[in-house]
N, C-alpha and C positions, 0 to 999 in steps of 0.2 A: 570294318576298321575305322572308316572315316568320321562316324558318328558317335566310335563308342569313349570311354573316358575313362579311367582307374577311379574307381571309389575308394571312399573310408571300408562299407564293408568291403570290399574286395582285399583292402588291407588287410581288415580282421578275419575275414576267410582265410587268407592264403597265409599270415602269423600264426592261427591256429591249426592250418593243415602243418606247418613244416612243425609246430610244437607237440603233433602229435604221428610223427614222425614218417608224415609223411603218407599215413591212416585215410582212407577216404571213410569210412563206417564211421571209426571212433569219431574222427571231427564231426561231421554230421550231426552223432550222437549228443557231440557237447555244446555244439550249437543250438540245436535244435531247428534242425534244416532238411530238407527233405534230400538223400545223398545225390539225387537227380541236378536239385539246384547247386550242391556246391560242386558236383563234376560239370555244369555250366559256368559254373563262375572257373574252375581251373582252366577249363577251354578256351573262354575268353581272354583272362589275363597272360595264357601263354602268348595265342596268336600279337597280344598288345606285346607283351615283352619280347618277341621278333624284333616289333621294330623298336623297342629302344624304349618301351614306356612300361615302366615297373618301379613307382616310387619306394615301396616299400622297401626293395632291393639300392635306393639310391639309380635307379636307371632312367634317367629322367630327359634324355636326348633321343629325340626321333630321326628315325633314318625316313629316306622318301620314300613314297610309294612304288612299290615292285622291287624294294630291295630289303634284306633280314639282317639281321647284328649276327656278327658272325663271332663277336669277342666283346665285352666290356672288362676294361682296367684299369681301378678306383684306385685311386691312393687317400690315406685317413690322415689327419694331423694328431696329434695326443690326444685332442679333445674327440675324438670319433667323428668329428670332421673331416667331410669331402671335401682334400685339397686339389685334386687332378682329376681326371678321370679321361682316357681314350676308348672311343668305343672306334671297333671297325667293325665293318657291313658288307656285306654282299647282294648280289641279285637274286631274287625269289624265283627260284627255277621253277615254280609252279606257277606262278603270274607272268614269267616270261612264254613259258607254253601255252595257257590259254590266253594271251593276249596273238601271237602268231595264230594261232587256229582260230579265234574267233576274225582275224585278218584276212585268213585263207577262206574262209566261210562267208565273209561279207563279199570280197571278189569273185568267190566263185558264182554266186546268188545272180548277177550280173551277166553269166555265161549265156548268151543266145543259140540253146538247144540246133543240134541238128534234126532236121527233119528226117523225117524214116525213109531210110534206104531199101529199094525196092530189089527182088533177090533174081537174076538173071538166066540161073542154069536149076535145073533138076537135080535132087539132091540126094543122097543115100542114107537112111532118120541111122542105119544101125555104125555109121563111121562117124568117129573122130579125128578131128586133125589138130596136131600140137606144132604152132611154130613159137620155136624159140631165141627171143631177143635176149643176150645176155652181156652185160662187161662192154657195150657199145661205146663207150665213154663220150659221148657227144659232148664237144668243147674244149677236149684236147685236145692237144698241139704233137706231132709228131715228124720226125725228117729224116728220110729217105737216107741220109748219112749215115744215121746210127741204128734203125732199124729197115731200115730197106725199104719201107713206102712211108708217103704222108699221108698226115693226117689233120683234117681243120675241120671249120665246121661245114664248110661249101663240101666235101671231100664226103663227112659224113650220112650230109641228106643225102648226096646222090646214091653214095652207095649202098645204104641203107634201105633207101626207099627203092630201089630199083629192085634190090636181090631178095627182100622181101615179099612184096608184093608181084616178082617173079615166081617165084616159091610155090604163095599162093593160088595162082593161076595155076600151077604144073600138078600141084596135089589132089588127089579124088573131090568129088562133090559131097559135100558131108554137110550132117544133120547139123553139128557142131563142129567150130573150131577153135582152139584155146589161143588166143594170143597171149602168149607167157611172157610178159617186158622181165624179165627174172633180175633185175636188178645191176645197178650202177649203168644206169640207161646215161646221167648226167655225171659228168667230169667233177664238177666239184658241188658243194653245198651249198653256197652263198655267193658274196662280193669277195672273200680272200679265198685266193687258189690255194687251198690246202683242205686235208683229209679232215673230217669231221672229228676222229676218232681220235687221231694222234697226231694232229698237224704238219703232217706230211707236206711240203713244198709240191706243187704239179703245173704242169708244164701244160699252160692253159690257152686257151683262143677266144679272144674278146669277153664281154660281157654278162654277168650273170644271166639277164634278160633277154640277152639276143640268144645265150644258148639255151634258155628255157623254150624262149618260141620256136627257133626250129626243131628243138625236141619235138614240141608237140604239134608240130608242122608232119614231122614223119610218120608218127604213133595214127595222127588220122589219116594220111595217107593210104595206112597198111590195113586199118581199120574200116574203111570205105573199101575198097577191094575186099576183103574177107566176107561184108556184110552183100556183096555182091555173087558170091561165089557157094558161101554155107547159109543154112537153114540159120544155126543161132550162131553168137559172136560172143564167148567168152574170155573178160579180160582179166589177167591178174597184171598187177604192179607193184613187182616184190619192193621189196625195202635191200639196197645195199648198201655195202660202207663205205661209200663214196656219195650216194645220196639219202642218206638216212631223214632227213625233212621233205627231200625234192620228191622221193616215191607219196612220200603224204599228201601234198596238195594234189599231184596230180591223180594220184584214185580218187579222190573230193571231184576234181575238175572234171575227169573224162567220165565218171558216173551221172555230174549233172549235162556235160555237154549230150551225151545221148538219151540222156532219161526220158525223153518221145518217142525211142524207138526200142519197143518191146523185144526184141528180137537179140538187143545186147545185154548181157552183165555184167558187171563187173564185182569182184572180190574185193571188198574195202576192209579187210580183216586186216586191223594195225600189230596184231601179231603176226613176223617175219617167217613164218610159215605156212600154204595156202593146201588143198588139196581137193579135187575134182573126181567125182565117180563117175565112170560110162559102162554102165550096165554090171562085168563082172570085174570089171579093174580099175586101182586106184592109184589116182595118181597126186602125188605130192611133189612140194616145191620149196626151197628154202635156199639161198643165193650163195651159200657156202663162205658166210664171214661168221654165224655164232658155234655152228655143231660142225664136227670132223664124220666126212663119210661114213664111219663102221660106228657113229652115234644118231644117223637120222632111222635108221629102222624102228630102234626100240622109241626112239619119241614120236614118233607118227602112230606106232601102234599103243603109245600111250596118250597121247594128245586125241585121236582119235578113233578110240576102240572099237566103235559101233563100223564108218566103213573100212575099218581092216579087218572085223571077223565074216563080214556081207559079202568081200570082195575074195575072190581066186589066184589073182595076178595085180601086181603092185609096185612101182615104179616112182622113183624117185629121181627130179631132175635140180640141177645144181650149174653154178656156175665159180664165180673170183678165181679161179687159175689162170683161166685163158684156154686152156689147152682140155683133149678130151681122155676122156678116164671112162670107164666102165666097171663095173665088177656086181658081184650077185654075192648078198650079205643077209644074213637076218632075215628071209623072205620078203626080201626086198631087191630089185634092181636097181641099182644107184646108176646114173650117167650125167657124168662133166660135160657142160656141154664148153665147146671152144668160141670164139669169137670171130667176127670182121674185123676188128677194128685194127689198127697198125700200131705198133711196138710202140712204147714212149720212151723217152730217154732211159724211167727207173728200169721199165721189162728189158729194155737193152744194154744198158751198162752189168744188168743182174743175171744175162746168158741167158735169159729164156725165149726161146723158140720153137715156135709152132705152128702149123698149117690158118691160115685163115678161112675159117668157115662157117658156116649153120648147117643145122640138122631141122629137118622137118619129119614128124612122124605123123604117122597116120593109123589108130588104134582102132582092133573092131572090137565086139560087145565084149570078148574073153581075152583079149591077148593085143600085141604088138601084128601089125598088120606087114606094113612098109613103110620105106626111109626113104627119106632125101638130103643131098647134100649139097650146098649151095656153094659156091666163090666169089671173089671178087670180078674177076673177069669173065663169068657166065652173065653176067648182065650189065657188062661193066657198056660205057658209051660207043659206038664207031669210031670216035677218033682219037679215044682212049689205048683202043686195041689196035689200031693203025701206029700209035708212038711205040 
């Protein structure tokens, strides 16, 4: 854009496309242009008239760079004269996304790789293990008033990282295990405490930054023990509707933070659906803000045909309730999984109530093996459980 200019022919291009009604052949034909060059020239002169530059239109005010004309309003005097004219513009939601991702990418570039983690116990290649991080809300504010425990950010590493990487120590030795952060790991999106989606007001604790870093203070954590305990470390970082940007850097981030150590993966599929095979069964993942339960069956078997007609048994795991759900749909297993995390104001003025927990499973080559279920007070501190 910044180099290019509206010509004379651009004028007589784009006067004799609209005089012939708009025809890309016929103009061509009457130009005598090859139709390639004048669908170059339409392309160009749109992108120009975005921002504001289309003489031939009388559009002749440029908006700044990373913002498009959302409306021009010309007023004529008798003579066919521009006596007025108001343009409004908006932001180029296309230059504002890849100006953040190429931001998140210059940052992450930066990241000082971990070194590879060396593996401690003897392993079992034909078990799976699935621990489920989900609706964690790290950053939110909660009080013991209106839901019956608190919640901050000091509040969350601990108990996070404790019941966790509790978890994973109690769970079998296995070939693999999926760390599933399933989404709304972060409280809110940015610098204003509100929902990405629909500007929800939320009830927040400190800093955007201070609650990214102890985000990612826990996630290795959990991540360091797992690489300790199983043969391989698979990570997914769904996307939920609380952090719909913040799941993006961070699969950027913790894919290059480990990319030394062969032994982890991570899922960077920016489509909000993931899915992992282990030998006869498949498992899927989608955080439960775009498709309703008795809708993820048929789209997993249509998003991914090849491992749903491979696979025997297939499983589906889900979070944004809070609370735990099961049921057997469409040859599929769906399970909600429930949360740590403590009530906020909205969950508690809205009467919902439910156990605080995580589920750890552990899949052999054909089926569902064994469970676990974690609390807050199975790993909670000594002088926590003393109060």
């Amino acid at each position: 854009m910044a180099n290019q200019h509206y010509t004379p022919d651009d004028a007589a291009r784009m006067a004799a496309f609209d005089a012939c009604g708009r025809n890309q052949r016929e103009t061509a034909r009457q130009l005598g242009i090859p139709r390639t060059t004048l669908q170059d020239t339409i392309a160009r002169v749109t992108r120009m008239a975005a921002a504001g530059d289309a003489p031939a239109y009388d559009m002749t005010k440029l908006v700044p760079p990373g913002f498009n004309v959302r409306g021009v309003s010309t007023l004529y005097n008798g003579r066919g004269e521009v006596a007025a004219q108001w343009v409004k513009s908006r932001a180029d939601d296309e230059a504002r996304d890849a100006a953040i991702q190429a931001a998140i990418d210059a940052r992450c570039e930066a990241v000082r790789p971990h070194p590879p983690v060396e593996l401690l116990h003897r392993t079992n290649a034909d078990l799976c293990n699935l621990v489920t991080i989900t609706d964690a809300h790290v950053g939110a504010l909660a009080w013991h008033r209106e839901g019956g425990d608190d919640w901050d950010l000091k509040i969350a590493k601990e108990t996070l990282t404790r019941c966790f990487t509790g978890m994973i120590r109690r769970l079998p030795r296995a070939g693999t295990i999926i760390i599933n952060q399933l989404g709304d790991f972060l409280h809110t999106d940015g610098l204003k405490p509100v929902t990405p989606g629909h500007g929800h007001v939320l009830d927040a604790d400190s800093r955007y930054q201070k609650m990214s870093e102890v985000g990612c203070d826990i996630l290795e954590d959990i991540i360091m023990v797992a690489l300790e305990c199983n043969e391989r470390v698979h990570l997914i970082m769904a996307e939920g509707n609380h952090d719909e940007s913040g799941s993006g850097w961070m699969r950027i981030l913790f894919k290059r933070l480990f990319r030394d150590n062969p032994r982890i993966t991570v899922d960077d599929s920016p489509l909000p659906y993931y899915v992992h095979r282990h030998g006869q069964v498949m498992l899927g993942f989608h955080h439960g803000h775009k498709l309703k339960p008795d809708q993820l069956p048929k789209f997993f078997a249509a998003q991914f045909p090849r491992m749903w007609g491979v696979t025997d048994k297939r499983y589906c795991h889900s979070g944004h309730l809070h609370h735990l759900h099961e049921k057997d749909d469409g040859g599929m297993r769906f399970l909600q999984h429930p949360t740590l995390a403590a009530r906020d104001s909205h969950a508690s003025r809205g009467g919902w109530v439910s156990p605080r927990e995580a589920i750890g499973i552990t899949y052999s080559m054909d089926s569902e093996d064994s469970r676990m279920t974690v609390t807050p007070l199975m790993f909670a501190a000594p002088e926590r459980l003393a109060a």
